[in-house]
KEVOBA-695297 format. One record per residue (C-alpha): residue in three letters; x, y, z. Coordinates in steps of 0.2 Angstrom, whole numbers, always signed. Example, Ala and Ser with C-alpha at 12.3 -4.5 7.8 and 13.67 -1.06 7.14 Angstrom:
REM KEVOBA-695297
+-----+-------+-------+-------+
: res :  east : north :    up :
+-----+-------+-------+-------+
: ALA :   +62 :   -22 :   +39 :
: SER :   +68 :    -5 :   +36 :
+-----+-------+-------+-------+
//
This chain:
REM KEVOBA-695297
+-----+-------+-------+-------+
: res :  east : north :    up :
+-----+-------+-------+-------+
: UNK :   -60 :  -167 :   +82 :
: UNK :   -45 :  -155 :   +83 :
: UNK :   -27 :  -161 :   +82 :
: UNK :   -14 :  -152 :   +93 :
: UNK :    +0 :  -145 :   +80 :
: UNK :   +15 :  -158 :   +80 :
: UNK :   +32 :  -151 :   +89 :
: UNK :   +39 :  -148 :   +73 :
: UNK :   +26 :  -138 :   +64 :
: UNK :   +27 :  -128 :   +84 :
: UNK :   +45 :  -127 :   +80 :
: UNK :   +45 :  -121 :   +61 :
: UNK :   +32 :  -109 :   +67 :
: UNK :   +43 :  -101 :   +79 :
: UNK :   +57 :  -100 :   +68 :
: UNK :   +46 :   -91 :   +55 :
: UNK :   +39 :   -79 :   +66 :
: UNK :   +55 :   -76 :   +72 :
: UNK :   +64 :   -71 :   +57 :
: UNK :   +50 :   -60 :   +52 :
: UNK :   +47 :   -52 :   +68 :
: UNK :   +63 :   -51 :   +79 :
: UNK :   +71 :   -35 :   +68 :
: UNK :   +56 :   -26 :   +71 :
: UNK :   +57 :   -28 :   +88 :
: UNK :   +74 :   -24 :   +88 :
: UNK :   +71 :    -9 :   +80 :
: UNK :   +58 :    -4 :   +92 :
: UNK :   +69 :    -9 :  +106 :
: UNK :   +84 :    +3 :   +98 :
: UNK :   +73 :   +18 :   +97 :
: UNK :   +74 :   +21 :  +115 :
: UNK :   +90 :   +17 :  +114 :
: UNK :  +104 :   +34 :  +122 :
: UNK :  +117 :   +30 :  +111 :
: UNK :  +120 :   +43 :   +94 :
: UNK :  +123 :   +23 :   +86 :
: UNK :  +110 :   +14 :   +81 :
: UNK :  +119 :    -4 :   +85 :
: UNK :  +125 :    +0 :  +100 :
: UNK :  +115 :    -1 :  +117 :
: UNK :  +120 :   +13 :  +131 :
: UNK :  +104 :   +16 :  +141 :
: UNK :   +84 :   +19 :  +140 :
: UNK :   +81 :   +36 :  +134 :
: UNK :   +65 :   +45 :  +122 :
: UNK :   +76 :   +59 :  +118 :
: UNK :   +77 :   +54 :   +99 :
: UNK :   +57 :   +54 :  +100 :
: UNK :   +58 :   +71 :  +104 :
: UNK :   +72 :   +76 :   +93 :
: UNK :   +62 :   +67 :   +81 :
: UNK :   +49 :   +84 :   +78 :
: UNK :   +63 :   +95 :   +76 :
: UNK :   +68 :   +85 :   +63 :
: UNK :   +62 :   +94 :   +50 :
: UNK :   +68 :   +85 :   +33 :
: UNK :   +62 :   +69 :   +42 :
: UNK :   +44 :   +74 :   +48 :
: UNK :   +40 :   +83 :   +29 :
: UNK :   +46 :   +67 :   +21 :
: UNK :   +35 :   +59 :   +32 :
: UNK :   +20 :   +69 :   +29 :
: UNK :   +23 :   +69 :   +11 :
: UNK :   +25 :   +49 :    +9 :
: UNK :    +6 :   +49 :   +20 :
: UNK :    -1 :   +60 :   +10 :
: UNK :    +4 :   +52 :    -8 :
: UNK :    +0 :   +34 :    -1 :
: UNK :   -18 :   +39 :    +3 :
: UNK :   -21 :   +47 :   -14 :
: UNK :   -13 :   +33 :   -21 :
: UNK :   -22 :   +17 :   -11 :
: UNK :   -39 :   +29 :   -14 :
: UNK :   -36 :   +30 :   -32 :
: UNK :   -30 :   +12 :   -36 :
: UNK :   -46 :    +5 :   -25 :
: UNK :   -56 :   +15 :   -36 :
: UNK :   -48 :   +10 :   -53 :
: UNK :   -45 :    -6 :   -50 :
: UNK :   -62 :    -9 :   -44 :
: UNK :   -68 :    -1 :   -59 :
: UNK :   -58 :   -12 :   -68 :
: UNK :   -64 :   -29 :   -60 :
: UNK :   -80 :   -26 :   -63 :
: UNK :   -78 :   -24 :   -79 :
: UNK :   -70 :   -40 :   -83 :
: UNK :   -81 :   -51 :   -72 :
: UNK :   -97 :   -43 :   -73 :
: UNK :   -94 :   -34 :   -90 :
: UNK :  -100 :   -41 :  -108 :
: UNK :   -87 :   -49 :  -120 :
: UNK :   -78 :   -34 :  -130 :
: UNK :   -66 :   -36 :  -144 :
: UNK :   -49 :   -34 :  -134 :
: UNK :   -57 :   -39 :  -116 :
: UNK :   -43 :   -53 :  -113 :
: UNK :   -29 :   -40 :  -117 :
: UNK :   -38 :   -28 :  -106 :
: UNK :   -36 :   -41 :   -92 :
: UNK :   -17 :   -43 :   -97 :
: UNK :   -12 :   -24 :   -96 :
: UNK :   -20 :   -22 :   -80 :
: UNK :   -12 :   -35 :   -71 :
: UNK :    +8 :   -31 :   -82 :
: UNK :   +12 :   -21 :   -68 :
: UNK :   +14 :   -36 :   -57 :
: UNK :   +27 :   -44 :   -66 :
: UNK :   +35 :   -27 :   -74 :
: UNK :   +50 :   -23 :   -66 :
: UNK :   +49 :    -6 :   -56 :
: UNK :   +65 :    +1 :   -65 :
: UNK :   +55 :    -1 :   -81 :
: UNK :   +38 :    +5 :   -76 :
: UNK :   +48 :   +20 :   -65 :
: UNK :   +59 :   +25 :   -84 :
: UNK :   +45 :   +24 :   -94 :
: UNK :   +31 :   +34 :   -82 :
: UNK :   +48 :   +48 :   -82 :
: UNK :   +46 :   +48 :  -101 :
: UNK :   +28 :   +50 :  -101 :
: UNK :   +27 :   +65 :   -92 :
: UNK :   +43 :   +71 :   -99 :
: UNK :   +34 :   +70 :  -117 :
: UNK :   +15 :   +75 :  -109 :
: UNK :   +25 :   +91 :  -103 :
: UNK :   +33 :   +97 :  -119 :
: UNK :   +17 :   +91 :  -130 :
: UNK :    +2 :   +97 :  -119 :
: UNK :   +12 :  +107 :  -104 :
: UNK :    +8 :   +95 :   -91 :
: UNK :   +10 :   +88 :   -77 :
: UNK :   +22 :  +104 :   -76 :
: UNK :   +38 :   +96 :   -67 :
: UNK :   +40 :   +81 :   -57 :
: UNK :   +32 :   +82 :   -41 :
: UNK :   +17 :   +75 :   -28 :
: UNK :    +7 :   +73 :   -43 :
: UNK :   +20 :   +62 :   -53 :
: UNK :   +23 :   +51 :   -38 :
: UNK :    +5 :   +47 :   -35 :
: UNK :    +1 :   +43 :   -54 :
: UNK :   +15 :   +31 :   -53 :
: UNK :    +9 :   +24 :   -37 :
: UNK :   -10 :   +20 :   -43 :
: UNK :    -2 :   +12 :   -58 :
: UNK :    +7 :    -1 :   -49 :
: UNK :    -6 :    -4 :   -33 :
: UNK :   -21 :    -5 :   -46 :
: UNK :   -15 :   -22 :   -52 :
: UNK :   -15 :   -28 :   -34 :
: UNK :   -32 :   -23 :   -29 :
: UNK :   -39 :   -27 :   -47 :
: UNK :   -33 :   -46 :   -42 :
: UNK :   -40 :   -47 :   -24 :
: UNK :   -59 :   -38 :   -28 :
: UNK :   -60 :   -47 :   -45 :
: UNK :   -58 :   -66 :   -34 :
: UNK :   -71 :   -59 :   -24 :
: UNK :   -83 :   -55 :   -37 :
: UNK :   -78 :   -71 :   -46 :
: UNK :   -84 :   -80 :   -31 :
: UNK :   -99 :   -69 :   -25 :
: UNK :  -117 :   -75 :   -29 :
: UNK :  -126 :   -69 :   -43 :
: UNK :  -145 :   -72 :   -35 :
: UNK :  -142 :   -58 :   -25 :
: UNK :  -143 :   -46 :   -36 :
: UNK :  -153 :   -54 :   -48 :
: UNK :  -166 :   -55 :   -34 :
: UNK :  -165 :   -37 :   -28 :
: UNK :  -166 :   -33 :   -48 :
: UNK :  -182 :   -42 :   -49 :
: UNK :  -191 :   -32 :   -35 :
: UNK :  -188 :   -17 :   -45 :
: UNK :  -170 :    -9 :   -35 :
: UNK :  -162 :    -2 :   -49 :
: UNK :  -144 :    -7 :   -54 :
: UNK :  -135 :    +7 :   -44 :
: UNK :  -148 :    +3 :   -28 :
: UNK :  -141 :   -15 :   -29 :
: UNK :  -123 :   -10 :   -33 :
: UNK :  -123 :    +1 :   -16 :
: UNK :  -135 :   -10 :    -6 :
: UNK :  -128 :   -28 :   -10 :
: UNK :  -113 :   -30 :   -20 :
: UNK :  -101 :   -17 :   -12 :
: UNK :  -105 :   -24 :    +8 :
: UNK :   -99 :   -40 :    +1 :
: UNK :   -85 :   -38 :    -9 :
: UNK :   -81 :   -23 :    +7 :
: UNK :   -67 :   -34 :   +12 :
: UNK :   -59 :   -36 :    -3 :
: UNK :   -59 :   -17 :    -5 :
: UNK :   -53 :   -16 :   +14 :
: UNK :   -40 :   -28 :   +11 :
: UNK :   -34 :   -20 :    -9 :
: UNK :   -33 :    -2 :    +0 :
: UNK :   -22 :    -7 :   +15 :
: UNK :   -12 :   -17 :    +3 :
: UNK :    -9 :    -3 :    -9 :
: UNK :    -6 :   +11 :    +5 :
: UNK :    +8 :    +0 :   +12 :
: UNK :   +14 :    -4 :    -7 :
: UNK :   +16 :   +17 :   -11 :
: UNK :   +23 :   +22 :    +9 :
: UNK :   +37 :    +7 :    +6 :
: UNK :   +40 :   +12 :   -13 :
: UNK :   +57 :   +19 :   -19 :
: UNK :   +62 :   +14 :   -35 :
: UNK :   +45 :   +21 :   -45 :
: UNK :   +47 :   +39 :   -34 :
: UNK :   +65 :   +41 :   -38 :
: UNK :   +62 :   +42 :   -56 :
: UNK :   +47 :   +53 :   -57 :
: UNK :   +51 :   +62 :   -39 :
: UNK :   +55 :   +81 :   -40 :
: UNK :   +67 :   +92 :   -27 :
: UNK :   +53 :   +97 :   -16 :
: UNK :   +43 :   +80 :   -15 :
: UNK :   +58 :   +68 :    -8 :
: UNK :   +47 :   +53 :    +0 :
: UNK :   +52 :   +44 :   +16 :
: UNK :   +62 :   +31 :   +10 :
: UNK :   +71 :   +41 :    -3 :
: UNK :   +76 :   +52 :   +12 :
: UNK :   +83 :   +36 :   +23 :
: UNK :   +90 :   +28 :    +6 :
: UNK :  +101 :   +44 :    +4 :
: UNK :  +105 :   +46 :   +23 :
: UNK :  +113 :   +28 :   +22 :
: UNK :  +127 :   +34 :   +12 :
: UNK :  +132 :   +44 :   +27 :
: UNK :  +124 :   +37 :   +45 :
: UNK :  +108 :   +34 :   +50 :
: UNK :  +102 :   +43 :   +66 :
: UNK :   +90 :   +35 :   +80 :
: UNK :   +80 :   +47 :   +73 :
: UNK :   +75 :   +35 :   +60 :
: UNK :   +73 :   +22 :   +72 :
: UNK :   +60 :   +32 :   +84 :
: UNK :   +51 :   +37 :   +67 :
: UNK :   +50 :   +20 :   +61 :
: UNK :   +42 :   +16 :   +79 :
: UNK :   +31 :   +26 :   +75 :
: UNK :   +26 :   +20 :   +57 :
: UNK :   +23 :    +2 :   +65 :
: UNK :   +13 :    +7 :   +78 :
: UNK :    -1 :   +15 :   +67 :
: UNK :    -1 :    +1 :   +55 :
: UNK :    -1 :   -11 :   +69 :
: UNK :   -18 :    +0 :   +77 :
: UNK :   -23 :    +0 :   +57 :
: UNK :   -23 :   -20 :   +55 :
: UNK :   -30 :   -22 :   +72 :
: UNK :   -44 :   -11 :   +68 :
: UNK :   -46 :   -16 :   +49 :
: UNK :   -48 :   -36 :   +55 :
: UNK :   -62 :   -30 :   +67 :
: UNK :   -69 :   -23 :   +55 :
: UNK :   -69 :   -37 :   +46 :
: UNK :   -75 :   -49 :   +58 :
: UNK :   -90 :   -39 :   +63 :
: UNK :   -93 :   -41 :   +43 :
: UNK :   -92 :   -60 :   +44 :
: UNK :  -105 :   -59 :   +59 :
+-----+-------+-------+-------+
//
């Protein structure tokens, strides 16, 4: 028998979605705002949605943040797969409990750490070996796999952890061969996982700024390094239409991805 939620779970709920939501809609709202200030309300217009493409700092920014955030996600989802397999599914090794440690250090490593010690790496590579030559796209998306591995190496190694073993096992005993069962079986169900690591790491390396402002270089200025250095002089609605924008997909993305999802549970 269901039980209606109490007014006070109604109310605490309102209040939660409120505080997470209503400065997103209100940035929405301001896109379309007329007025050059962001905080001040003068009339309904698109214009800064169409001074938006002329805007061409903003719009390469933009295009360079996409481009390192799906490297980035594909890459961690990849590794950090790897690297849950290996410490649910792998034999004991000399070492295996420190492995786990390292992988997930990131998590609770603080990003001005992790963004200094990534700048002298490459600084060091560079003289020893000659590369990565300079700080650039290629920096930005070695830091940004390092920090979004741990997260997806958490959520598929639960999902493993929790997954049945018979399966496999059985599919093993009819003679499928391990890499038959790895694509038949165990990747459709630990799918969601990987779904779920990937958006989680591709919203982790669009929103980053503190890693990609140490290892960054002139011509690979990301998104929110561009917005975090137009503060100290005004932000344009500009910013607001692109941030529109940037909502909307990922809205369409979740939307899509839970789907996805529920098709999976069916």
């Amino acid at each position: 028998m269901r039980t209606r939620p109490s007014l006070f779970l109604k109310v605490t709920m309102g209040i939660g979605y409120a505080f997470l939501y209503l400065p997103i809609l209100t940035l929405v709202i301001f896109s379309f705002n007329s007025s050059r200030q962001i905080t001040v309300w003068q009339g309904f217009s698109t214009q800064w949605y169409t001074s938006l493409f002329e805007n061409t700092i903003l719009m390469r920014s933009a295009l360079v943040s996409l481009q390192i955030a799906v490297c980035a996600a594909t890459l961690a989802t990849v590794l950090g797969t790897l690297a849950a397999i290996t410490l649910v599914r792998g034999k004991r090794f000399r070492g295996k409990s420190i492995f786990g440690v390292l992988v997930t250090a990131p998590l609770v490593m603080p990003e001005v750490i992790t963004g200094l010690s990534l700048l002298l790496l490459f600084v060091g590579l560079e003289q020893l070996v000659g590369w990565p030559k300079g700080r650039g796209m290629l920096t930005i998306i070695i830091a940004h796999t390092t920090l979004c591995m741990a997260y997806v190496t958490i959520l598929v190694r639960s999902r493993l952890a929790e997954m049945d073993l018979s399966l496999e096992e059985a599919a093993l005993d009819l003679g499928a061969r391990p890499l038959r069962v790895f694509i038949s079986i165990t990747l459709p169900i630990i799918f969601p996982a990987l779904l779920s690591g990937w958006l989680l790491a591709f919203a982790l390396s669009l929103d980053d700024l503190v890693l990609a402002s140490f290892v960054a270089g002139p011509s690979s200025s990301t998104l929110p390094m561009v917005i975090f250095s137009s503060i100290r002089f005004s932000l344009t609605p500009q910013i607001n239409a692109l941030a529109t924008l940037i909502i909307t997909s990922v809205g369409i993305s979740v939307i899509i991805a839970g789907w996805l999802l529920h098709r999976k549970k069916d």
